[in-house]
C-alpha positions in Angstrom: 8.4 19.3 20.6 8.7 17.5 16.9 10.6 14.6 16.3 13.4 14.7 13.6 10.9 13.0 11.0 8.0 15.7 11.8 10.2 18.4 11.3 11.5 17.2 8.0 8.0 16.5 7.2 6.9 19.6 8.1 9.9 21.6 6.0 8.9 19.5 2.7 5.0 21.3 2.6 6.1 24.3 2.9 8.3 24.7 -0.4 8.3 21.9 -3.7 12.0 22.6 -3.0 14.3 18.7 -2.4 15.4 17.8 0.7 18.8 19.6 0.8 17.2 22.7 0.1 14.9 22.5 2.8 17.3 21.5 4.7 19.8 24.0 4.2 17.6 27.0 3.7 14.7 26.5 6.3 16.1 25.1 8.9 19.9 25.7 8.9 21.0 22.2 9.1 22.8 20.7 6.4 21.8 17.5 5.6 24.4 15.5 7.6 23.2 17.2 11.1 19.6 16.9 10.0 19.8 12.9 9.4 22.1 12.7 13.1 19.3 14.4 15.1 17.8 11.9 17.8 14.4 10.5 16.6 13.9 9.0 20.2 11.4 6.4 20.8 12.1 2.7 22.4 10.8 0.5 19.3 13.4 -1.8 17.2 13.1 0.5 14.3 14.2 3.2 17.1 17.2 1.5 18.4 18.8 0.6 15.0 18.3 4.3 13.9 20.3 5.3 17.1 22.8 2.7 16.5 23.6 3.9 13.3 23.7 7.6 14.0 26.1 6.8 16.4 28.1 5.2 13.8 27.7 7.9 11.8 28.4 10.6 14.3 32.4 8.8 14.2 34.9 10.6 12.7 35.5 7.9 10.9 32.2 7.3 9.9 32.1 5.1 6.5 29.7 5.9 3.7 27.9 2.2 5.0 26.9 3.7 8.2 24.9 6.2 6.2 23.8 3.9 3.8 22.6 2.0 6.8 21.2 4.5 8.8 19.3 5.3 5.6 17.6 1.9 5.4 17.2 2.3 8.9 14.8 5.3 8.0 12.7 3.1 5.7 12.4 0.8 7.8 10.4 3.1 10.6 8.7 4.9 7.6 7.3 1.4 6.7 6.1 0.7 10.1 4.7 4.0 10.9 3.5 5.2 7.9 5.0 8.4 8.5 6.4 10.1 5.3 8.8 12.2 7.4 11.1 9.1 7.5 11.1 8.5 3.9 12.3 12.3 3.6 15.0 11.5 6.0 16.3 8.3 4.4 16.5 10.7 1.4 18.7 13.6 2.9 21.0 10.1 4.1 21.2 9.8 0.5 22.5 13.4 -0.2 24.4 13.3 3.2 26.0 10.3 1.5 27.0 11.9 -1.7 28.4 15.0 0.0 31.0 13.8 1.8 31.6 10.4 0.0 30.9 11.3 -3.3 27.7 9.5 -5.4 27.2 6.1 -5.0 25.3 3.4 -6.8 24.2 2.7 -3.1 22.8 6.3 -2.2 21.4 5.7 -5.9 19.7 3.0 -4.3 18.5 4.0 -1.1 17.1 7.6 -3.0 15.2 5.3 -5.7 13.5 3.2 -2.7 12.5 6.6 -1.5 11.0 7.9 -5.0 9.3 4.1 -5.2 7.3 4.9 -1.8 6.4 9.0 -2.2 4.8 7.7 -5.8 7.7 9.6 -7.9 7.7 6.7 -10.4 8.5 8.7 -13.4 11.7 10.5 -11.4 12.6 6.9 -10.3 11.9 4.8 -13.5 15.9 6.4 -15.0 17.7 6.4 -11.9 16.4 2.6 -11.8 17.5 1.6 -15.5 20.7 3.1 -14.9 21.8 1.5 -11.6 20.6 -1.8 -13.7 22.6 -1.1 -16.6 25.9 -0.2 -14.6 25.8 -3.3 -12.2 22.7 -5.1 -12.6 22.2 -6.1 -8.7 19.3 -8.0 -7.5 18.5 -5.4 -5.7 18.0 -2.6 -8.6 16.1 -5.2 -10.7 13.8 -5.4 -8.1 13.2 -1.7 -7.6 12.7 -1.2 -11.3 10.8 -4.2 -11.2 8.5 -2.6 -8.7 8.2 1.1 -10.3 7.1 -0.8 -13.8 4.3 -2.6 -12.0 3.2 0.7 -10.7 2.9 2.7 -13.8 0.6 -0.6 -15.2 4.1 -2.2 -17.3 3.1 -5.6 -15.8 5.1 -7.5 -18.6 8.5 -5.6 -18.2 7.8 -5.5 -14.5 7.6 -9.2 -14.7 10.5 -9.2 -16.5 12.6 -7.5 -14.1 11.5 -9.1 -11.4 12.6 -12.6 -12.7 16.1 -11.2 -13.4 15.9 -10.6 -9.6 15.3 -13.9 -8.5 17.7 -15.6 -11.1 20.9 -13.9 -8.7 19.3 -13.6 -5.5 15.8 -16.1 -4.7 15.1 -15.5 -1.7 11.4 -14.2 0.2 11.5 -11.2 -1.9 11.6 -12.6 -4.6 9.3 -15.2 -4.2 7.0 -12.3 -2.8 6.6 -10.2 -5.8 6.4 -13.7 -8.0 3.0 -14.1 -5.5 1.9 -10.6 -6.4 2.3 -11.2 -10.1 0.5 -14.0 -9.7 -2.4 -12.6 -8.0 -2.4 -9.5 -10.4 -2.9 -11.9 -13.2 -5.5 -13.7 -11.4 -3.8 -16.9 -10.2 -4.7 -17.0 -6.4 -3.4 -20.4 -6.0 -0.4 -19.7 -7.7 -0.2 -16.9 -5.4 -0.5 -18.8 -2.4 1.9 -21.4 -3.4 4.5 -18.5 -4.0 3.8 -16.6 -0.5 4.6 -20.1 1.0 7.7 -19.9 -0.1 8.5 -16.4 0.3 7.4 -17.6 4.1 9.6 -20.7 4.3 12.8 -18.6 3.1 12.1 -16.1 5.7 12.3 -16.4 9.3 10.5 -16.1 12.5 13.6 -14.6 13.9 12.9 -12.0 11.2 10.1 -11.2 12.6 8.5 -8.2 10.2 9.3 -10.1 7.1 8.2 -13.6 8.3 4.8 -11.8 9.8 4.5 -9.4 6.8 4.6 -13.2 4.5 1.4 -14.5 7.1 -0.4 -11.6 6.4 -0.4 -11.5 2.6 -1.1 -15.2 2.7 -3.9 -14.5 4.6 -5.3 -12.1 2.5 -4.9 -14.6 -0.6 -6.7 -17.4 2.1 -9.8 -14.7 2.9 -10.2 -14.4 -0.7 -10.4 -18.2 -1.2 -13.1 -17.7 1.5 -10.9 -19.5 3.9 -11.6 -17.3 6.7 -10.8 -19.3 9.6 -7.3 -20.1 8.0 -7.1 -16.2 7.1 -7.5 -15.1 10.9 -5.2 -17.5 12.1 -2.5 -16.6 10.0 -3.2 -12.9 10.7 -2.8 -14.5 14.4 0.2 -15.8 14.0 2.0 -12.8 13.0 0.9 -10.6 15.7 2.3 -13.1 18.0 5.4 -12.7 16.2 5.0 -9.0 16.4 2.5 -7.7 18.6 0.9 -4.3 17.7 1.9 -5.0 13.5 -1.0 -3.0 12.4 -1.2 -4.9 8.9 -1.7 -8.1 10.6 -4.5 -6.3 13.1 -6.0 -5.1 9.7 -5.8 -8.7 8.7 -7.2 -10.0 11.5 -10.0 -7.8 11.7 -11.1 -8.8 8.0 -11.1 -12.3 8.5 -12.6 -11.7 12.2 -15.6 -9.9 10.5 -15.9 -12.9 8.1 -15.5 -15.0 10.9 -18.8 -13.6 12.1 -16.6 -11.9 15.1 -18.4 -8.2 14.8 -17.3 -7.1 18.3 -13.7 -8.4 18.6 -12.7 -7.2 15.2 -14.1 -3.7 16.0 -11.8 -3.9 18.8 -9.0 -5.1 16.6 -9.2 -2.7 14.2 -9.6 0.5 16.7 -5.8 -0.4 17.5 -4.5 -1.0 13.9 -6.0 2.4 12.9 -4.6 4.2 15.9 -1.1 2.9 14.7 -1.6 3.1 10.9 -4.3 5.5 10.3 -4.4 5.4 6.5 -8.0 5.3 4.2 -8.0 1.6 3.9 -8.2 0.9 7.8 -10.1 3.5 9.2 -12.8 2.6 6.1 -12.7 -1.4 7.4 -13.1 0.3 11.0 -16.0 2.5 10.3 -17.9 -0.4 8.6 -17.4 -2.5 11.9 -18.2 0.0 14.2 -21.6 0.5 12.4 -22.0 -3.2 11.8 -21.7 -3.3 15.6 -24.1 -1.0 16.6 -21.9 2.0 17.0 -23.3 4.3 14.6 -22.2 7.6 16.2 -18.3 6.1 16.1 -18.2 4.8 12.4 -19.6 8.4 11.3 -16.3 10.1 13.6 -14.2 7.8 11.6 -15.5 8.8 8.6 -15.4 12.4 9.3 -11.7 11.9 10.0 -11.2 9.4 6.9 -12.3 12.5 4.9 -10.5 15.0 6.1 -7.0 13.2 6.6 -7.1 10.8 3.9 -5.1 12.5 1.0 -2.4 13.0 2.8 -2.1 9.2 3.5 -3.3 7.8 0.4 -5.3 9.7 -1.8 -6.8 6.6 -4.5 -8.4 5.2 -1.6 -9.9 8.2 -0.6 -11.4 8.4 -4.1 -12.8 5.1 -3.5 -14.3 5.9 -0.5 -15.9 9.4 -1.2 -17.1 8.0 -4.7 -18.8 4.5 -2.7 -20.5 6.9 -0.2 -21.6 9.3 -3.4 -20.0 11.9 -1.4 -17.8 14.8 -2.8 -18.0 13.4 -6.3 -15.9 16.0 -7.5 -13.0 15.4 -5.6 -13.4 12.0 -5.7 -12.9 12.2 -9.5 -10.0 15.1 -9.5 -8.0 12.8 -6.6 -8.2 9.7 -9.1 -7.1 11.9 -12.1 -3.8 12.9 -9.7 -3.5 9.6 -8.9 -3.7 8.5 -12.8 -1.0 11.1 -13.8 1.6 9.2 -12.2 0.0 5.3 -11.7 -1.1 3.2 -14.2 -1.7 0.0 -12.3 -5.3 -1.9 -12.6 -6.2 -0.1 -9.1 -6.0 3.0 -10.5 -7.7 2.3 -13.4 -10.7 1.6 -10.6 -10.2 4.2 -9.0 -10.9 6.5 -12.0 -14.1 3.7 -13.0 -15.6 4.2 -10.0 -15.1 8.3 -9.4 -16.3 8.4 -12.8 -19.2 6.9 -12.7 -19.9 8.5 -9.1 -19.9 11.5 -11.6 -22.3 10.4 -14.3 -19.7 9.5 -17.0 -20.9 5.7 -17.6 -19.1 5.8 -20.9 -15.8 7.1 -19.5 -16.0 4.7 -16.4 -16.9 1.6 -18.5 -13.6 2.1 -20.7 -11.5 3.1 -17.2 -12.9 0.1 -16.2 -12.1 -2.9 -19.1 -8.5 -1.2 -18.6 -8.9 -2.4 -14.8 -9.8 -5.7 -15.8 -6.8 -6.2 -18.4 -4.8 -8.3 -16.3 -7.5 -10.3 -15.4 -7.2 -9.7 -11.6 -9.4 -11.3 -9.0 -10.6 -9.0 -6.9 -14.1 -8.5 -5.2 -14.0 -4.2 -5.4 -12.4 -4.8 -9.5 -15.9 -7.3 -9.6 -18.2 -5.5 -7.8 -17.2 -1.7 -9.7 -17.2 -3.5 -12.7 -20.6 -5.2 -12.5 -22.3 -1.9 -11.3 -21.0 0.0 -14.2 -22.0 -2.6 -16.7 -25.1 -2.6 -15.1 -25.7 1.9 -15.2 -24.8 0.7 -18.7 -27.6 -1.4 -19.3 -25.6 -4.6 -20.0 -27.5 -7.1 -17.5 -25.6 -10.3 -18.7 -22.4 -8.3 -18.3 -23.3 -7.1 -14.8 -24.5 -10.3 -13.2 -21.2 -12.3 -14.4 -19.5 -9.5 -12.7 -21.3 -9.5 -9.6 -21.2 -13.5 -9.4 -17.6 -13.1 -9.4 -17.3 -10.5 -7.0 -19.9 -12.7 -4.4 -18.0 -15.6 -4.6 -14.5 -13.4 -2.8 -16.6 -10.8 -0.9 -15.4 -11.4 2.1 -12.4 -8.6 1.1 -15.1 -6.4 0.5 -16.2 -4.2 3.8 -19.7 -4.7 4.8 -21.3 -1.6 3.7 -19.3 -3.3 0.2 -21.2 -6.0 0.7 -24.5 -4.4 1.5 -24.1 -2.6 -1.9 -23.5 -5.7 -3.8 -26.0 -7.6 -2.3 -28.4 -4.7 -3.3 -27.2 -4.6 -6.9 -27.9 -8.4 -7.0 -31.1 -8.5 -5.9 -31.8 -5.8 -8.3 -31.1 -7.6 -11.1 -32.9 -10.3 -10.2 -36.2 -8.5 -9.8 -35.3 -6.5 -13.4 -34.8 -10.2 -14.6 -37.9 -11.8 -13.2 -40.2 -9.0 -14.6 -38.9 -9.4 -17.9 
């Protein structure tokens, strides 16, 4: 039998009609008795969707338990990674407006949706308005992030300040890391995750974990991988079975030199969070660990299931492996149409040049680098394209940079660069 979120899910593919419509027409629910239909499950996220149907189901229900019940929705969309939730927080939204009337809170709570399904241009107005009519912390930092999604890093910056003049808090201080980071200011970033991690708490135990594992990341790319795993360490003792923190963990456990336990690590993050980007890091430590046969079924399924969950790493993937160039390119193009953030921009460098197009990928690429962003894969993409463009000098600062954070890179990542480096050395010493 589905669950509530599955059925909505599976409603929404079958016509580009909006929730109420699918609702109302496909499965003769209106939105209200869609959004009150048990999810079950026994997690936290579980319980307080429960809790606030049951508010809900009063007669004298309040447009807050809704509201609530909404965010309640996002919350196990988060966790899960299952876009059925996000559809459901949505019809909460139009259950909302039906029977109270629009709100600048189901405004809200639909704009968080449109942030998280990629509608950025649908979201961008509904955004600007609900900041121009009230001007809450809260709307700041949604249009905040829907700028720095299209690539608008300067407005996104912008708004994201406002945000933290009326509310500082770990948010806040969260997206000030990110900025940081985007504009290539690790330790800027890691001071800022601090504090987005000393205004949270343990007793909040997703926000004060999801703090450890970005500061992690930030300490793995300073090539602090023993601090990076025990961060990641940290938060999964806060809350066991958090699949970005067993994603974490298994980076910095591969850097650690840890083939086996973070094979093991990452088997159980993918099983609860089976996007791209994990079963990618799996497949690599499978195969660095001798299981060949496994890290080829994880591909296979990384392949076949990878659009759905997130189709710019995909991209990534097929154009690394030289594998289904053409959808590699026409998945980044999608992707491109409606993001214009520096990973995108990669992701259209790296399918193009997968596809021959050296000239195309090395101007996809210098937008990448704009920002100036730190990253090994920005780096290591950029130094191989400079390089299939014959600029040696180019490629080799490029790859320098890229070897000096590759432990964020996967192994078969690092294999490649390490291959491209030696290369140029040998094209060097002959000349």
């Amino acid at each position: 039998m589905k669950t509530c979120a599955a059925l909505v899910l599976s409603l929404f593919s079958v016509l580009p009609f909006s929730v109420s419509a699918v609702v109302a027409v496909d499965s003769g629910l209106s939105p209200e008795r869609m959004v009150l239909l048990p999810v079950g499950g026994t997690s936290r996220e579980d319980t307080e969707i429960a809790r606030w149907q049951e508010r809900a189901r009063e007669p004298k229900a309040t447009a807050g338990s809704f509201e609530r019940l909404g965010w309640a929705f996002i919350a196990k969309a988060r966790k899960t990674q299952d876009t059925g939730f996000y559809k459901l927080a949505e019809t909460a939204a139009v259950a909302m407006d039906a029977r109270f009337g629009v709100t600048p809170e189901s405004r809200l709570l639909r704009g968080h949706v449109m942030h998280n399904l990629h509608r950025f241009s649908e979201a961008e107005p509904l955004a600007r308005a609900l900041v121009a009519e009230r001007g809450l912390a809260w709307d700041y930092a949604l249009l905040s992030d829907i700028l720095m999604e299209q690539g608008r890093i300067d407005e996104a910056v912008a708004a994201c300040q406002r945000s933290m003049n009326l509310r500082p808090g770990a948010e806040a201080y969260a997206r000030a890391a990110h900025f940081r980071w985007l504009r290539g200011d690790v330790p800027g970033a890691v001071e800022a995750m601090t504090q987005a991690m000393m205004a949270s708490s343990p007793r909040d135990g997703e926000t004060y974990a999801w703090t450890l594992v970005r500061l992690s990341g930030y300490r793995l790319q300073l090539g602090q991988s023993q601090e990076a795993w025990q961060l990641a360490d940290k938060a999964l003792t806060l809350v066991p079975d958090y699949a970005p923190a067993m994603l974490a963990a298994g980076r910095a456990g591969l850097a650690r030199g840890d083939k086996t336990g973070a094979a093991t690590t990452l088997k159980r993050a993918v099983e609860l969070n089976p996007l791209p980007e994990y079963r990618w890091w799996l497949a690599d430590a499978l195969r660095v660990s001798g299981d060949s046969a496994g890290a080829e079924a994880v591909e296979a399924e990384l392949i076949l299931r990878g659009e759905a969950g997130d189709p710019r790493t995909l991209s990534l993937f097929l154009a690394s492996r030289g594998l289904f160039v053409e959808r590699a390119l026409s998945l980044a193009q999608a992707e491109g149409s409606a993001r214009g953030d520096v990973f995108t921009h990669d992701a259209l460098a790296w399918a193009l040049l997968a596809s021959g197009d050296v000239a195309g990928a090395d101007k996809a690429m210098q937008a990448a680098l704009a920002e100036k962003t730190k990253d090994a894969r920005l780096f290591f993409h950029a130094g191989e394209i400079a390089r299939r463009a014959g600029d040696v000098a180019r490629a080799a600062d490029h790859f320098a940079n890229a070897k000096s954070m590759s432990a964020t890179l996967t192994p078969s990542e690092q294999d490649q660069l390490a291959a491209r480096t030696g290369a140029l050395v040998s094209v060097a010493s002959t000349n």
